[in-house]
Phi, psi and omega in degrees: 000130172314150176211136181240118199266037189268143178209229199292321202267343189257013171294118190263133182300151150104018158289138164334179191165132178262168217275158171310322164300315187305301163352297201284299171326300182293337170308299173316302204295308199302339159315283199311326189297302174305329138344289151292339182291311183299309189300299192307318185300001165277336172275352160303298155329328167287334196279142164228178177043208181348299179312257173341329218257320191287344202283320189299314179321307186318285183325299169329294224300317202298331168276349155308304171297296213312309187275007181057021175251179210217133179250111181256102160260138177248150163103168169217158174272156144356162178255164197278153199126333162250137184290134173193127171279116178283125157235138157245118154338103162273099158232058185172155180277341173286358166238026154268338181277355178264311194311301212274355170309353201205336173214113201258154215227155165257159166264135151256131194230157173262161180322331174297320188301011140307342206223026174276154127342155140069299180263344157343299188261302184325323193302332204260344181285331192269027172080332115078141153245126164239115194290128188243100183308307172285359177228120160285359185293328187260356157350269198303321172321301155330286181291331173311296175345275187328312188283333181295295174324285154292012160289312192269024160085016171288161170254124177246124184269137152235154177232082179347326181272010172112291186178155208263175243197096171009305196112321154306282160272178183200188207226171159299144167266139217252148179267007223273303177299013184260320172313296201308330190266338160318304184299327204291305194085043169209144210309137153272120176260130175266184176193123178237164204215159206179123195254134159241196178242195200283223310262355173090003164291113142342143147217167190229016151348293178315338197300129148246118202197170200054209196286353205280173186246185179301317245245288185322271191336280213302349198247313174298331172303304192298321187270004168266129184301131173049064162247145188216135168259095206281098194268141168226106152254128176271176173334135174294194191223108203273169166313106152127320163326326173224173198266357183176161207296329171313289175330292127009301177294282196315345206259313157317296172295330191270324163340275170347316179282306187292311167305307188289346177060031166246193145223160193293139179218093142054147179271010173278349205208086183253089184206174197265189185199114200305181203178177167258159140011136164300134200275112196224181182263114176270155004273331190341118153295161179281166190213152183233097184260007161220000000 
């Protein structure tokens, strides 16, 4: 399993923060919104096409509203129908909920996030592929699954590095899930994702990372004021573009880097590093869907 030494020391200070009532508030709606998540889901089976895509986009948008965060996207996804693996920078459990906030997805997940709070049952309600980390035996099965699956025209998000990651540093993209969009024979779509606050600092607040549970983050999350999440999609990667799944990956992390106007950087040397302007899909305006 990817291991990441990011922890406690790469939280960066002096983010806003809201009063213990605003806190109580946000908690509540996201009870309700999993709430509604339980009702709805049996028509959720019924539902195809459109119909389905919005109600699951809503539930998403709504924990998003829920946590007080703001989504600012550049770029679009595809339109739905055709198969392709969504790879992302991972540093937050919010940013399977920002993905389907804006394109609802099927996942590959590990398995525990069945028993997360909140994002459990959407991640699970959204059809989900889930990975059982520790036993690798199950592996080869798994990306059989995964391809097949995008094969049948899903769009599947995965985060290719593993575990998640400050947003400073970052990890290698691990190849395995790369195989899975070769055999399928359909495009890797990148997404690079960026938490700042309303004033425009990076923060890496959002993180979920070291030893801490779901609760904690969720709690940190809830206190923080004016957070915005910044979505970039880039160009897809078409079938056939690179020659094996090593190859694939980089050109996939660097899609990532190059939106972000980073480069990969060591968890010794977690700081930014100038760069140009993020590289995005044009002309597609930025856009504020939470």
């Amino acid at each position: 399993m990817p291991a990441s030494p990011c922890g406690d020391g790469c939280l960066t200070p002096g983010a806003p923060t809201v009063g213990f009532a605003r806190r109580a508030m946000r908690f509540a709606v996201a009870i309700g919104v999993v709430i509604a998540a339980l009702l709805v889901s049996p028509v959720l089976f019924l539902l195809r096409g459109g119909a389905r895509e919005w109600v699951v986009r809503t539930l998403f948008r709504a924990v998003l509203h829920a946590f007080g965060v703001r989504l600012v996207v550049h770029g679009e996804f595809p339109e739905p129908g055709r198969g392709a693996l969504v790879v992302n920078n991972h540093i937050s459990w919010l940013d399977i909920v920002a993905i389907n906030a804006v394109r609802p997805m099927r996942a590959l997940a590990k398995k525990e996030i069945r028993s997360w709070p909140v994002l459990g049952v959407l991640v699970s309600r959204a059809g989900s592929i889930f990975l059982d980390r520790e036993r690798l035996s199950t592996l080869p099965a798994t990306m059989t699954e995964l391809a097949e699956a995008m094969r049948g025209g899903s769009m599947v998000n995965a985060t290719p590095e593993g575990t998640t990651w400050c947003g400073l540093a970052s990890g290698r993209f691990r190849t395995a899930v790369f195989q899975a969009a070769i055999d399928g024979g359909v495009p890797v779509r990148p997404v690079a994702l960026r938490y700042r606050l309303s004033d425009g600092r990076e923060t890496t607040q959002p993180a979920f990372i070291g030893p801490e549970t779901l609760i904690a983050s969720l709690r940190r999350v809830a206190r923080l004021r004016g957070l915005v999440l910044e979505m970039f999609v880039c160009p897809e990667i078409a079938p056939g573009r690179a020659e094996n799944r090593r190859e694939l990956a980089a050109v996939a992390q660097a899609a990532v880097h190059s939106a972000l106007g980073t480069v990969r950087i060591p968890a010794q040397a977690r700081r930014r590093a100038p760069a140009p302007r993020p590289v995005i899909e044009s002309p597609a305006p930025k856009r504020e869907l939470a």
